[in-house]
C-alpha positions as a printed Julia matrix, in Angstrom:
460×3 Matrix{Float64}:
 243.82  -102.42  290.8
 240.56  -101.3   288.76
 237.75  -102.77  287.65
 235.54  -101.4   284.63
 236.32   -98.19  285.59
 236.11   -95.22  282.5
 238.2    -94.86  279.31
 240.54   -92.41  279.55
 241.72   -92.81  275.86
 239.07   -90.11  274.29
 239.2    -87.81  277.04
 243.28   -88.09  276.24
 243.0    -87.67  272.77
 240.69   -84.41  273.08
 243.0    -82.65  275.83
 246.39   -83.28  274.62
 246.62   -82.82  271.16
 247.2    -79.56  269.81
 245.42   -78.19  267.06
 244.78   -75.0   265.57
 241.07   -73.88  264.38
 240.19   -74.67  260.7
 239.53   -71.68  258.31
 236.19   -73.3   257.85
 235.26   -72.49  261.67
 236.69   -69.03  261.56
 235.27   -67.72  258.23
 233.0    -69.42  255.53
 233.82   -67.54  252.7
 234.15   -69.5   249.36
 237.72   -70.87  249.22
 240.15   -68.87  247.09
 241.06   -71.85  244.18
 243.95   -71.27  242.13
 245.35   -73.69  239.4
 249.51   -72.86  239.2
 252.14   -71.75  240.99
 251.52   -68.45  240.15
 248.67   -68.13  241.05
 249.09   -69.51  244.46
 251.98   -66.85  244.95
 249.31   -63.79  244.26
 247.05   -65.04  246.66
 249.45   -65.9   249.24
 250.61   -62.71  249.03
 247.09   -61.1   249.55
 246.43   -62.78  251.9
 243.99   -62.06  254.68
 242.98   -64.13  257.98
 240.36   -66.62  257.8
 241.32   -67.52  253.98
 241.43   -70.76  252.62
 243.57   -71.3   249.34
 243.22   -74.38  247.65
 245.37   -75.58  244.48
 244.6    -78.13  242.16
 244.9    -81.1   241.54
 247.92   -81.86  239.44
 251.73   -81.96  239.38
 253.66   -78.63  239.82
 257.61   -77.44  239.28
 258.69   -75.21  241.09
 261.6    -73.34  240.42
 261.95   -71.0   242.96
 260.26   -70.97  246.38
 256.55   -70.66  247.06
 256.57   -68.23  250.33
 253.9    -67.08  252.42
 254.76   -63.79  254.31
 250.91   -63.19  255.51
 249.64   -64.32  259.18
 246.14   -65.18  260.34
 244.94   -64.97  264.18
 244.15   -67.8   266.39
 240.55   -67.48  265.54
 241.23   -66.76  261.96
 244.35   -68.61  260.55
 244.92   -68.96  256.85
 244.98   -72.19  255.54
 247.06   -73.04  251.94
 245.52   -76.64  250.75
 245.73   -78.94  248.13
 241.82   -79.27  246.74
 242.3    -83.13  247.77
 244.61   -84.36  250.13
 247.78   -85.71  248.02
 246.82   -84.71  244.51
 248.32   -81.58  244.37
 252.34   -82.63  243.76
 254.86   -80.14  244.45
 257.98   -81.01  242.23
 261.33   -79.38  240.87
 264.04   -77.45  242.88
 262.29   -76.43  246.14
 258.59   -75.73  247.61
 256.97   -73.99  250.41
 258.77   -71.45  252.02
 257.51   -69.62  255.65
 258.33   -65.54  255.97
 260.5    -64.91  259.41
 257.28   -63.99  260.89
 254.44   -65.1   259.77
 252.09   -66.83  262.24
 248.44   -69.0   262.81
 248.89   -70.67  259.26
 248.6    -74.27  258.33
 249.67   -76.15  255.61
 247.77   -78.63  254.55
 247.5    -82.1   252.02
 250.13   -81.76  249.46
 252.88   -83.95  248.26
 255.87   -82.49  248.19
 258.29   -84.61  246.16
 260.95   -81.83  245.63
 264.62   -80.5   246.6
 265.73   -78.59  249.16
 263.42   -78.81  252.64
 261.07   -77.31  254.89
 261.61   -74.7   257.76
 259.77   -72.64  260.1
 261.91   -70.15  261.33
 262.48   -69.07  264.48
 260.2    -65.51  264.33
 257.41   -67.72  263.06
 254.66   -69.62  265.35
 251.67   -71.48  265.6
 252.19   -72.88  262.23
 250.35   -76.37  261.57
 252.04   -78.77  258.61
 249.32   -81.11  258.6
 248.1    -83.96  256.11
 251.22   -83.31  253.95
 253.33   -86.22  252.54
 256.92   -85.55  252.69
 259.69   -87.1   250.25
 262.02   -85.03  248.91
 264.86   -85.47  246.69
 267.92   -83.75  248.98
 270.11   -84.71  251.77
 270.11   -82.49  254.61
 266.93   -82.64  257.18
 263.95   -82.39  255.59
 261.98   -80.7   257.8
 262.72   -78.19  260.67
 260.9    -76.78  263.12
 262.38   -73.39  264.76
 259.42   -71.34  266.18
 257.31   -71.46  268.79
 253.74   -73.72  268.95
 254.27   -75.61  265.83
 252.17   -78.55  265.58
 253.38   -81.62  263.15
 250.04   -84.01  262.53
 248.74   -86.32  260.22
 251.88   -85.99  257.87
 253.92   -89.27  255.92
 257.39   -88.77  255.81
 258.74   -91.81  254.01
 261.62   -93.37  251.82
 265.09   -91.91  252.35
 268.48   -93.74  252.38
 270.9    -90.67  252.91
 271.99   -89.36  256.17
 269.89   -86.37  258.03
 266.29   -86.63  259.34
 263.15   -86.7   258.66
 261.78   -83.71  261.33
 264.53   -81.31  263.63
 263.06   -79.48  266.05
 265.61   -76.69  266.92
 264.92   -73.14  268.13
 266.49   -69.96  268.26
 270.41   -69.33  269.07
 270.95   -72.07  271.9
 267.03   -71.98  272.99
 264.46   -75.12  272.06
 261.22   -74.8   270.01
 258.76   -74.02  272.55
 255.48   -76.03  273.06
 256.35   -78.6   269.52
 253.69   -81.01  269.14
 254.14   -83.68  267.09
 251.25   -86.25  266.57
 249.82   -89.16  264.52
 252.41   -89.02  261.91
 253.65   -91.92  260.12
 257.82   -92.5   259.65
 258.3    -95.13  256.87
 261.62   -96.66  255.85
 264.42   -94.63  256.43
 267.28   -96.9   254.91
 271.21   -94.49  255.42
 273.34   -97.64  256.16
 275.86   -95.25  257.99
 276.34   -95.36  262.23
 275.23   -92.3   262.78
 272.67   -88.99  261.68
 269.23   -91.03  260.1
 267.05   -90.62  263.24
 263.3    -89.92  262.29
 262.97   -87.24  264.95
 265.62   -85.81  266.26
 264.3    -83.12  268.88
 266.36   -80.77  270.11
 270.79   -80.91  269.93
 273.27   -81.37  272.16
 274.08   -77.52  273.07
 270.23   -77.01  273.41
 270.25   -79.9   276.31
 269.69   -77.75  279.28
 266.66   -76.3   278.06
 263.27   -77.28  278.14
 260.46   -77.6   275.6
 257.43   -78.33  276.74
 256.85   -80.51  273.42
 255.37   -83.64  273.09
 255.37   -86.45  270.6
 252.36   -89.07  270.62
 250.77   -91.26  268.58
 253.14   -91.81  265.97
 254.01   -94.5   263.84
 257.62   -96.1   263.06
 258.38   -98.58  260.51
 261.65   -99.53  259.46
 262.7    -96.51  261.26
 266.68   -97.91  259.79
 268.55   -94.81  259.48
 270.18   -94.87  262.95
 270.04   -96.18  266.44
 267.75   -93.89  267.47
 264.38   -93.41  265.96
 263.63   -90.44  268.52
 266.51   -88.78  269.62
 265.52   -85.91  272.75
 268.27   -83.89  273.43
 266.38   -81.14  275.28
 264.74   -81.11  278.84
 260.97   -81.57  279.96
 260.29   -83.07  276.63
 257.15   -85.83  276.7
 257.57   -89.18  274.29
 254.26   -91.17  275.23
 251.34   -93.69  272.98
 253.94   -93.96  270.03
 254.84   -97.41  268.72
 257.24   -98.52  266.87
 257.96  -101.94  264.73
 260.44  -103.41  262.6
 262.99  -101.0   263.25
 266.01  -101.26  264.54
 265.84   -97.46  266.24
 265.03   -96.48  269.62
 263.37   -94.43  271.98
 266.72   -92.36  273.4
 267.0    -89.73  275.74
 270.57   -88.84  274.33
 270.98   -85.06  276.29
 268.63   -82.97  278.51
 266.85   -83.95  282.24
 263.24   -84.26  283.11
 261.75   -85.94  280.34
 259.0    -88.32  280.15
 258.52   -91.54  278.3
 255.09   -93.03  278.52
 253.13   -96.08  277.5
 254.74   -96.56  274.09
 254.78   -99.75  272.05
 258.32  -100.92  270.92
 258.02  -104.15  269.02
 261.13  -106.26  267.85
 264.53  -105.06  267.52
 263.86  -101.68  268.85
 263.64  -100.59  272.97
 264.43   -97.52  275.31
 267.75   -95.81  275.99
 268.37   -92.9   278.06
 271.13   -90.2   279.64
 270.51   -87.72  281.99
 268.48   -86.93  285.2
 265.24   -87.04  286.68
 263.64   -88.64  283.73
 260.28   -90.8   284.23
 260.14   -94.0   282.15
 256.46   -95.8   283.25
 253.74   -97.84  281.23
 256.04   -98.45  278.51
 255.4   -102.09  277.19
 258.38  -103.58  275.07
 258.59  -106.98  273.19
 262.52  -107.33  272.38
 262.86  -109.62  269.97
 266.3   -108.57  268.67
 267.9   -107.41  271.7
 267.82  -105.4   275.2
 264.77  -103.73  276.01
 265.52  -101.27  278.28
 269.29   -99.8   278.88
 270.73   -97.49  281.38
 272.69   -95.44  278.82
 276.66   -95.32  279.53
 278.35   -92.4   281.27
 281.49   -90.75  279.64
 280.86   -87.8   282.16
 279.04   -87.61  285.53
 277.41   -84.49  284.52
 277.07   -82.76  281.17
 277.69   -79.84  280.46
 274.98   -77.1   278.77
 277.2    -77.92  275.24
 278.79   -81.18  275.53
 278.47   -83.99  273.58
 279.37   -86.87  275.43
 277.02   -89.03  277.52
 275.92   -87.9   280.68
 275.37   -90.58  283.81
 271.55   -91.11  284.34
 271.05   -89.46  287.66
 267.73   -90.36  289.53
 265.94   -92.17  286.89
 262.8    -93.8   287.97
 261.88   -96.93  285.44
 258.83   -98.35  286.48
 255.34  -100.03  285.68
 257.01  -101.45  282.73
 256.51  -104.54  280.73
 259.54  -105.49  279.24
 260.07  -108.59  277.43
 263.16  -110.19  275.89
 265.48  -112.67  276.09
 269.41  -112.45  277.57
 269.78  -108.92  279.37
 266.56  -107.62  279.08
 267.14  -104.12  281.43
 270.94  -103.37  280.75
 273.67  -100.57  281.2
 276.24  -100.05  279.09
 280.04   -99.75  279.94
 281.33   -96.19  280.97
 283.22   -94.69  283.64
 279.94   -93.06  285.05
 277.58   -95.62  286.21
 274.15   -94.84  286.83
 273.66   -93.22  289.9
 270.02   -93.26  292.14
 268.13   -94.47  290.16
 265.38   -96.53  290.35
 263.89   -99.48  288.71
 260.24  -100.63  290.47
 256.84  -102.31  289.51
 258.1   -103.8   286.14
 257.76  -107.31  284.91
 260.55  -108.62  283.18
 260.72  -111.85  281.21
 263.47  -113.95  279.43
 265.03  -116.95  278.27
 268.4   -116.9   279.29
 271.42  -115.12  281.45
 270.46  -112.9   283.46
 267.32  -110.8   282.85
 268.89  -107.37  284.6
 272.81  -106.58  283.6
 273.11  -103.33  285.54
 277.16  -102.76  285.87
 278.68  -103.77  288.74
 278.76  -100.43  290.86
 275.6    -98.95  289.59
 273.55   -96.98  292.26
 269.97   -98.46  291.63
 266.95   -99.14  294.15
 264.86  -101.92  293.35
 261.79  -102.25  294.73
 258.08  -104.55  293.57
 259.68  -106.17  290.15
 258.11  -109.56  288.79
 261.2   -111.93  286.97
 260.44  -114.68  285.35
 262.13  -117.46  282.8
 265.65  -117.08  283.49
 268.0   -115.71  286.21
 266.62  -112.19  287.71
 270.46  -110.51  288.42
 268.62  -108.07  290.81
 269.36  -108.35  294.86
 267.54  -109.86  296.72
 263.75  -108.22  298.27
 263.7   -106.19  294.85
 261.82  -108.47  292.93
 260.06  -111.7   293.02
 260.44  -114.5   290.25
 257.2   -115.73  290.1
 255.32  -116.9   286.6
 253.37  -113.02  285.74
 250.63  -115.23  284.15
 250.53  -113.63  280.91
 247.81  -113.92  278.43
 248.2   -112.83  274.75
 245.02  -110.41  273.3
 243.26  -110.53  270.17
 246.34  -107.46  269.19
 248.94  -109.68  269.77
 250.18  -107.98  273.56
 250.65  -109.6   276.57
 248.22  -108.58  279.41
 247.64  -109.61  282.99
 245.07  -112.55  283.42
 243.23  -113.7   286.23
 244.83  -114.65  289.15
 248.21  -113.07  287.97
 250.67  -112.47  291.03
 250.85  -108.67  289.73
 247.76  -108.01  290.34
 247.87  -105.32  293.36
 251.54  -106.16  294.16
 253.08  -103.05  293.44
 254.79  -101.15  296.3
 256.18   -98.28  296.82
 255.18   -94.47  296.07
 255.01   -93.33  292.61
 252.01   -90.77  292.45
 252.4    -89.66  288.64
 251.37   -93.59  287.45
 247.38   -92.39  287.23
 246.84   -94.74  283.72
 248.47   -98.14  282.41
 249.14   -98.24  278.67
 245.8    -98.47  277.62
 245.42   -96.0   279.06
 243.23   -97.15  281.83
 242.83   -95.54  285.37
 244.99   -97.03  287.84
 243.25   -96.93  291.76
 243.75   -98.62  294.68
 246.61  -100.8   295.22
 248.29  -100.93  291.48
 249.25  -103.65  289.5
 252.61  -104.49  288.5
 253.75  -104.08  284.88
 252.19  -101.7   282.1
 248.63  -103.21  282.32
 246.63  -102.77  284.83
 243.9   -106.08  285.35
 240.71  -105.63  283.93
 238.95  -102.34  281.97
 236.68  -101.94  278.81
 239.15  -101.21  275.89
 242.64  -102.56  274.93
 245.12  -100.84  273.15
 246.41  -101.43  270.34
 249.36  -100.92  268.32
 248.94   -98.17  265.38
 248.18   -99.4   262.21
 249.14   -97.16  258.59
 245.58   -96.29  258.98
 245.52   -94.37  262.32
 247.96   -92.07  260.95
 249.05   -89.87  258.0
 247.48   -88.19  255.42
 244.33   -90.35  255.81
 244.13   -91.02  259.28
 241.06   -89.2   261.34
């Protein structure tokens, strides 16, 4: 447990986002300002590192697509801008197009309201889309991301009701994206009624499972994320889904193919929760408020072990889920049916609360250490010396989440060794003895869940 100690949360924000270095910084020459599409072709096609072309306000057709085949340098990239974020409109049959290798160029405040999509190809990297919103008039994904140490911030992507998403990463031939970061973007109602294919992220594909990508998505927002089960679907190894929340949606956070990932103090807030396949993934700090169903599930098994290309779902193997708060009511931490139950994993240090049934429905046959666990409200359906059903003594902040108070029984109960839970959800350092659940007692700042204002176009 920890007392007052430092804020990580700045420190967090400065080390793991990516960004790329404005044109401003790296050369403060007069900005190149053109007024139609025209225009903005000749001086994309002139141009030179450090440049900064800015278009009009005003609403633009395009007819054919508006490429940029010139790179800028890490110290020097070119940025292509609307004059003021969201007044420059980019309508008609398509818009911005990337060269197969260009590189170190951002994109930056427009509103791009036309057909077709948006890709960065796989020769390309270290392009920024930033500050752009997104809503264009095709099926299809919208936007894809295929080379290396792209960065996806600050963008809306909003209002769709037909299947595809709303951001791919992919990658070249059977490889990932390398390095993808994906931050403080806002995913707005996404309606496709169908059972399948309206994630908002899908990251990675099935016959890129095996690989890993070293990407990360944080600090996003989801709202009515509708357009499938999953709001983030990760089907690609090492792959880090952390500080996101997500509300009135009915789509989850789902590790659908790949090993090694991480899923890390995120906010899931009604009908939404956590599924996952695979191995060796860590699931910690995450703090869940099912109102609409299970919280937390052990993902089914049609195989014990996937394959680098199949499509079914693989057994999770050696899953640790712990430091959790997961609330709900009947069958809070589930597995679904399969022939391939879960197999060593582990589920430690969480507090679990319901109404009814039994708060754990792992399937009979499951391989599953449980160690540490608070249950509490209705029957706990782990054995016996895994948890203890004791009252957590929850108190409700001034943002609506359920902390630890004084004299809760979680304070410095947790047992066991888990060296990679450093923070809680704030996050918060986490010394000494910890304490069970996603918060840990006491500290200077409480988190929050994002609002519209933290992210998109506007956000800081």
């Amino acid at each position: 447990m920890r007392r007052n100690t430092a804020v990580l949360l700045p420190v967090l924000a400065m080390a793991l986002v990516f960004t790329l270095p404005s044109a401003a910084t790296a050369d403060s020459a007069a900005p190149i300002r053109v007024n139609s599409l025209s225009a903005l072709q000749n001086a994309l096609n002139s141009a030179k590192p450090g440049d900064r072309i800015e278009l009009a306000d005003g609403t633009y057709n395009a007819t054919g697509p508006i490429t940029v085949r010139r790179s800028g340098t890490s110290a020097a990239p070119i940025e292509v801008t609307a004059a003021n974020v969201g007044k420059a409109v980019i309508t008609g049959s398509t818009g911005f197009a990337f060269d197969g290798n260009v590189s170190y160029v951002t994109l930056n405040g427009f509103s791009l309201r036309h057909g077709g999509s948006l890709s960065v190809p796989t020769g390309s990297h270290h392009i920024r889309l930033s500050r752009n919103t997104i809503q264009f008039s095709s099926d299809g994904n919208w936007v894809t991301v295929s080379g290396n140490d792209v960065e996806v911030d600050r963008n809306t992507f909003q209002n769709r009701t037909t299947a595809g998403v709303f951001l791919q990463v992919s990658g070249p031939g059977d490889d990932i994206a390398k390095r993808t970061k994906i931050h403080h973007n806002y995913f707005y109602n996404h309606g496709f009624t169908g059972a399948n294919g309206g994630e908002a992220i899908r990251f990675g594909f099935s016959h890129k499972q095996s690989y890993n990508s070293g990407g990360v998505i944080e600090h996003n927002l989801f709202e009515k994320a509708n357009g499938d089960p999953e709001a983030i679907s990760v089907k690609a190894s090492e792959t880090t889904v952390r500080h996101n929340t997500i509300r009135d949606s009915k789509g989850y956070i789902v590790l659908r193919h790949g090993h090694r990932n991480t899923v890390e103090g995120n906010l899931l807030l009604g009908a939404t929760g956590i599924r996952f396949h695979g191995n060796d993934h860590k699931i910690i700090n995450n703090y869940v408020a099912a109102s609409g169903g299970r919280a937390l599930v052990f993902g089914k098994g049609s195989e014990a072990d996937s394959g680098p290309a199949s499509t079914g779902h693989d057994r999770p193997d050696r899953v640790t889920v712990a430091y959790n708060t997961l609330l709900g009511t009947s069958s809070v931490v589930d597995s679904d049916g399969g022939t391939f139950l879960p197999k060593d994993c582990v589920l430690a240090n969480n507090i679990i609360v319901g109404s009814s049934g039994s708060l754990v429905a792992m399937r009979s046959g499951a391989t599953v250490k449980y160690e540490g666990n608070i249950a509490h409200g209705a029957s706990a359906g782990m054995p016996a010396g895994g948890y203890r059903n004791v009252d957590p003594k929850l108190t409700t902040d001034a943002n609506g989440l359920k902390r630890l108070s004084s004299g809760s029984p979680a304070i410095d109960a947790g047992v066991g060794s888990y060296s990679y839970v450093t923070t809680d959800f704030d996050p918060h350092a986490r010394s000494g003895k910890l304490d069970v659940g996603a918060d840990e007692f006491g500290g200077s700042v409480a988190r929050k869940p994002l609002q519209k204002s933290d992210v998109g176009p506007s956000a800081p």
